[in-house]
C-alpha positions as CSV (number, residue, x, y, z in Angstrom):
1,X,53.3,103.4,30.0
2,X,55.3,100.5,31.3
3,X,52.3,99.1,32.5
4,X,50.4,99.3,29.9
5,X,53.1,97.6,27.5
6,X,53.5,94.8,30.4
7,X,49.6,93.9,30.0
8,X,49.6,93.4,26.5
9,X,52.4,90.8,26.4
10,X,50.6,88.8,29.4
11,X,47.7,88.9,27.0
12,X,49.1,87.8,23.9
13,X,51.3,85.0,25.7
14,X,47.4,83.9,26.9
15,X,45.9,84.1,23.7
16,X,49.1,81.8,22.2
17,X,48.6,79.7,24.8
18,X,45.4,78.8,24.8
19,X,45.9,78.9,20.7
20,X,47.9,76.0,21.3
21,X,45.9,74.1,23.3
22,X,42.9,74.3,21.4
23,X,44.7,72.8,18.3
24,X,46.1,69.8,20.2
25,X,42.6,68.9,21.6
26,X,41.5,69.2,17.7
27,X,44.3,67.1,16.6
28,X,43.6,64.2,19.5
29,X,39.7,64.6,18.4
30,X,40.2,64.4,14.8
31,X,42.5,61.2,15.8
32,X,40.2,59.4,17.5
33,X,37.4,59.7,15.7
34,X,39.7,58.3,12.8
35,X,41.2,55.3,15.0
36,X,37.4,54.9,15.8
37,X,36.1,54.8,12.2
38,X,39.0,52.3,11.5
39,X,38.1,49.8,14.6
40,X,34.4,49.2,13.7
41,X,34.4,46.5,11.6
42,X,35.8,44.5,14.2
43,X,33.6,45.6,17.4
44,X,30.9,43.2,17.7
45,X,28.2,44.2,19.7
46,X,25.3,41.8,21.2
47,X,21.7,42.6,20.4
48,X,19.7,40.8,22.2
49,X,15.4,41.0,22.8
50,X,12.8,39.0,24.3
51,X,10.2,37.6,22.7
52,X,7.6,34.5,22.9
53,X,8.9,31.2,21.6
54,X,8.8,27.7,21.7
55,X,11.1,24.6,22.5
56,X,10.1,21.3,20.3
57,X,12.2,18.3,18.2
58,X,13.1,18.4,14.7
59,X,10.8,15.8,14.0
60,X,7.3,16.1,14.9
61,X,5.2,13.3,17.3
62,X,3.7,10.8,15.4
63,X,0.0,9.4,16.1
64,X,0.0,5.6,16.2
65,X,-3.6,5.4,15.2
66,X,-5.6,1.9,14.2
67,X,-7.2,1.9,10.7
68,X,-10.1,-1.0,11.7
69,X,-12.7,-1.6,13.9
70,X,-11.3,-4.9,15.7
71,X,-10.0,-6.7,18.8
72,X,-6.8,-6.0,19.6
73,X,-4.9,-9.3,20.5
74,X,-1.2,-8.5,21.9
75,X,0.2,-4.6,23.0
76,X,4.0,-4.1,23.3
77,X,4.0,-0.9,25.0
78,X,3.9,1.2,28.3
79,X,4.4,5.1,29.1
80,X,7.1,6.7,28.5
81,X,9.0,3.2,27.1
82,X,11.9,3.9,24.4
83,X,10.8,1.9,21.1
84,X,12.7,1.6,17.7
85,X,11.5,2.3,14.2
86,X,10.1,-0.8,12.8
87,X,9.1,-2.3,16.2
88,X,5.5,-4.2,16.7
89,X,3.8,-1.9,18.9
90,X,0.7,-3.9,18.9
91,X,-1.2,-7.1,16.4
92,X,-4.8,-6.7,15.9
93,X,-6.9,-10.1,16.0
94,X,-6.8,-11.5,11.9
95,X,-9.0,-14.3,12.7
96,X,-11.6,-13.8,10.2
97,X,-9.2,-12.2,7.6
98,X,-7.4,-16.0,8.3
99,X,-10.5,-18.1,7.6
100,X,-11.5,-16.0,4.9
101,X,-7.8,-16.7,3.3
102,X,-7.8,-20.4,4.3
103,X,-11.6,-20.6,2.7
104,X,-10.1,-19.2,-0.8
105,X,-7.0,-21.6,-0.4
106,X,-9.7,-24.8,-0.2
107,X,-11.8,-23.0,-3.4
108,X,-8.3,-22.8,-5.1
109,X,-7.2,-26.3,-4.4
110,X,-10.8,-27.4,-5.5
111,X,-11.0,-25.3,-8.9
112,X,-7.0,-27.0,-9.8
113,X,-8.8,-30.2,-8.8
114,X,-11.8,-29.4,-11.5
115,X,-9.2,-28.2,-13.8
116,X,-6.9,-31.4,-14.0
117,X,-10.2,-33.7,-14.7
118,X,-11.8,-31.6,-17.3
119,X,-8.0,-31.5,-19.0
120,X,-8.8,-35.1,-19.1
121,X,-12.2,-35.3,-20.4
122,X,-11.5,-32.4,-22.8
123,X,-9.1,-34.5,-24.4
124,X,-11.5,-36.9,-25.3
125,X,-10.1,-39.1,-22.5
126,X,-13.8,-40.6,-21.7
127,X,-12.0,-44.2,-19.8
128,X,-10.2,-41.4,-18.0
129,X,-10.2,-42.0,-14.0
130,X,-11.2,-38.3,-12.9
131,X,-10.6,-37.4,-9.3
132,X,-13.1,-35.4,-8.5
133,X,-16.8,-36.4,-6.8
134,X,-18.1,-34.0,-9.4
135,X,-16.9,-34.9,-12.1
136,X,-16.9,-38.9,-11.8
137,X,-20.9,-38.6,-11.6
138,X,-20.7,-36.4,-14.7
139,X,-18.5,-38.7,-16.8
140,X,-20.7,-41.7,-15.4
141,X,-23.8,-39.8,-16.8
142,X,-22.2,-39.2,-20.1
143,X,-20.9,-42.5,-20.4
144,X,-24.3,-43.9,-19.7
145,X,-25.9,-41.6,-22.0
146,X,-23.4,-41.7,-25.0
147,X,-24.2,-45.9,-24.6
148,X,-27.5,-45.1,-25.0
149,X,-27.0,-43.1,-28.1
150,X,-24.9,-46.0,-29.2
151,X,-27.3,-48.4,-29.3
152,X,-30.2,-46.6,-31.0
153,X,-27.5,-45.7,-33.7
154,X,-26.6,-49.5,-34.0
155,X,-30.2,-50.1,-34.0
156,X,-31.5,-47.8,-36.8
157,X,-28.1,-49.0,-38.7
158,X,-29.4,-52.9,-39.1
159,X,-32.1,-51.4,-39.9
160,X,-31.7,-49.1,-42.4
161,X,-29.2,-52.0,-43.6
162,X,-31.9,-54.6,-43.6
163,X,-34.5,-52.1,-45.6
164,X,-31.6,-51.7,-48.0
165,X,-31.4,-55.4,-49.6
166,X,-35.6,-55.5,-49.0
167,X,-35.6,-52.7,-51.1
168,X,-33.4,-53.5,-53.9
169,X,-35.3,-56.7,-53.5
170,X,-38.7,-54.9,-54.3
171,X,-40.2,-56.2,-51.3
172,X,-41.1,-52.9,-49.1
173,X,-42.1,-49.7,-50.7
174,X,-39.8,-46.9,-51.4
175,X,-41.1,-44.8,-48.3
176,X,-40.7,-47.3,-45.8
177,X,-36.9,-47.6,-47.0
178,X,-37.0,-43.4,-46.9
179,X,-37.8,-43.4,-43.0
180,X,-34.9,-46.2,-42.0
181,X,-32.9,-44.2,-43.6
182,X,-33.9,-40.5,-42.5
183,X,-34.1,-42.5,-39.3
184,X,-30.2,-44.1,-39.1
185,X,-29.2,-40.4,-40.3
186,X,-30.7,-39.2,-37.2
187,X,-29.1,-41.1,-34.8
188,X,-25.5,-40.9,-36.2
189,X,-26.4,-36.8,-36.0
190,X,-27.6,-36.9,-32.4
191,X,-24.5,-38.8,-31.1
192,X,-22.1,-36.4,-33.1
193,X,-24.1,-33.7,-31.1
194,X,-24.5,-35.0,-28.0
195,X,-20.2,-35.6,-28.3
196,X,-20.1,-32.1,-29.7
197,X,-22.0,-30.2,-26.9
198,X,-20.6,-32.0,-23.6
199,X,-17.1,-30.9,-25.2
200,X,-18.0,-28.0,-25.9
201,X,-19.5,-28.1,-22.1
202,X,-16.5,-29.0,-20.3
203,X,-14.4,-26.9,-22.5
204,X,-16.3,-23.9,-21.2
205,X,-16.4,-24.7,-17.9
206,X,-12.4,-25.4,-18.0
207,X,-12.1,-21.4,-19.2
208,X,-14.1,-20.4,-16.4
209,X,-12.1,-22.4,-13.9
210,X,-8.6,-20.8,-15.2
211,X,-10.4,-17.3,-14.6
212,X,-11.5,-18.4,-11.1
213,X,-8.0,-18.9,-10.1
214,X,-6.6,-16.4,-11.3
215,X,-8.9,-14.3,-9.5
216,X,-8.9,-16.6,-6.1
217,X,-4.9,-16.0,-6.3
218,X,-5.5,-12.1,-6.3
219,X,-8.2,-12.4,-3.7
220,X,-5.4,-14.3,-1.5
221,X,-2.6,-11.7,-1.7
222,X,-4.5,-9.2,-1.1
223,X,-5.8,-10.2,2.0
224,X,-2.7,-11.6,3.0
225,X,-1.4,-7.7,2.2
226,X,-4.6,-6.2,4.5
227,X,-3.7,-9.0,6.9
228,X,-0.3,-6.4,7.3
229,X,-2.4,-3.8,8.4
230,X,-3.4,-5.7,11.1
231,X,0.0,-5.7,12.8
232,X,0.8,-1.7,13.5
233,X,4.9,-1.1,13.5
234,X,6.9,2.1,15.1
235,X,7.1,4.6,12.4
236,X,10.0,6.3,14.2
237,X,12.8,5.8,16.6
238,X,11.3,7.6,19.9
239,X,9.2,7.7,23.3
240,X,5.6,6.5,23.9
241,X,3.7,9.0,25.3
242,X,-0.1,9.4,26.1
243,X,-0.7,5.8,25.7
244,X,-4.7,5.5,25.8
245,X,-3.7,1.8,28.0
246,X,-5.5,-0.3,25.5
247,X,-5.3,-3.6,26.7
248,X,-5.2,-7.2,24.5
249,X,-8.8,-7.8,23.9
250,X,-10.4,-4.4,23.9
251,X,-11.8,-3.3,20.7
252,X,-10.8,-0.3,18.7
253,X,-12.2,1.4,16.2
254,X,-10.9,3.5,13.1
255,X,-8.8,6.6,13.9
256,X,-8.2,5.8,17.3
257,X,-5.2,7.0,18.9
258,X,-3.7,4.4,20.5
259,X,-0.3,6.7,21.8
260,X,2.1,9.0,20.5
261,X,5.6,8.6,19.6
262,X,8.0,11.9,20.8
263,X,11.4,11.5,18.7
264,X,14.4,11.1,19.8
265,X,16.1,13.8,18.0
266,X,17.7,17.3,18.9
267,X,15.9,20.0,20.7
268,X,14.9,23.9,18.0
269,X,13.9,26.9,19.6
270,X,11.4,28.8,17.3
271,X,10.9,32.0,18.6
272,X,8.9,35.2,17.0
273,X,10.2,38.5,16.3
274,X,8.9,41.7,15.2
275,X,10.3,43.4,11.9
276,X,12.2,46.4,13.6
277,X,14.1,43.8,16.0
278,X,15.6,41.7,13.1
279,X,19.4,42.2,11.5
280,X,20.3,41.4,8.2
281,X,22.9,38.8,9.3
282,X,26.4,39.3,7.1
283,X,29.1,36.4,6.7
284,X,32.6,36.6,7.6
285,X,34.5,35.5,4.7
């Protein structure tokens, strides 16, 4: 009987026991999963995954390319040489674009030329001394002309004057004095014309001379701006690569790449991911 009492306080001083012991292993559970709820907004953990990419400038290479078919006549490059934005990388041969400006200058000069004699003669300047080849013959014609005219006026004036006093005399007939009349009539008539038109002439031809250099000027800038073309600059600060080796005197011909330019500027890494590896990223505030 004593045994039997014996057993059954071992048992419930195990039971207690391990009573105890089961709540203190709940209570240091319980308080780290709480300490371990409170820490993890500031555990930062690294994701990392590999994936195919690429290395390349913030600026991309740029293609110096020539725009005509001409000679080239000086290069300022070799491989791999450091040039700055705005520098001459190489001048293409303007000799035709040149004699096709200087030919425009002489027209110009010429037409200003025209322009200051028929100024003159316009004016009604006829003992004028024009400077012009051209225009001295002309003004030598007219003059020679207009003399002409002159006399056959002063001609059929004595004698339209003379068949005036016959005729209030009675001595010619009243038709004869008609046609020394119609006749005088006529001449003063053809000189007024024959002013009136060569005026009118030169006048004309003075218009068309402004308009010629007005468009003769436009015609020299802008081959003056294509003659800019012909000299090919750096577009960026950078390294020449791939030059072709175009040398002074080859030819080239429209879109040919002459080199490239690599940039100077920091180095990006573009590399590309899948959907389930990408995090929405979060700032810290």
């Amino acid at each position: 009987m004593f045994h039997s009492h014996q057993t059954t306080q071992n048992l419930a001083a195990f039971y207690l026991a391990k009573q105890k012991s089961g709540s203190v292993i709940y209570v240091l559970v319980l308080f780290a999963f709480t300490v371990g709820i409170a820490v993890l907004p500031f555990i930062n953990i690294a994701i990392t995954f590999q994936s195919r990419g690429q290395i390349r400038p913030v600026t991309e290479s740029n293609i110096i390319a020539a725009s005509l078919p001409v000679k080239v006549k000086t290069v300022n490059i070799t491989e791999n040489q450091t040039i700055q934005k705005g520098a001459i990388v190489l001048v293409l041969n303007t000799d035709k674009l040149q004699e096709q400006i200087q030919l425009n200058q002489t027209q110009l000069t010429e037409k200003r030329n025209f322009i200051t004699d028929l100024t003159e003669l316009t004016q009604s300047k006829y003992n004028c001394k024009v400077k012009t080849l051209v225009y001295q013959k002309e003004l030598q014609q007219y003059r020679e002309q207009l003399q002409g005219l002159n006399s056959k006026q002063h001609y059929f004036k004595q004698e339209y004057n003379r068949s005036t006093k016959l005729y209030r005399k009675g001595v010619i007939a009243v038709i004869e004095y008609e046609q020394k009349k119609y006749d005088y009539k006529n001449s003063v008539t053809a000189l007024a014309n024959f002013k009136n038109n060569q005026l009118s002439k030169w006048q004309n031809t003075l218009q068309q001379f402004f308009q010629d250099t007005v468009n003769l000027n436009s015609q020299i800038q802008q081959l003056k701006e294509d003659k800019k073309q012909y000299i090919i600059t750096a577009p960026i600060t950078g390294t020449i690569k791939n030059y072709s080796g175009i040398k002074a005197g080859n030819f080239v011909i429209p879109n040919q790449t002459i080199a490239e330019i690599s940039p100077n500027d920091n180095l990006i890494v573009e590399c590309y991911a899948s959907p389930k590896e990408l995090v929405i990223p979060t700032t810290q505030l």
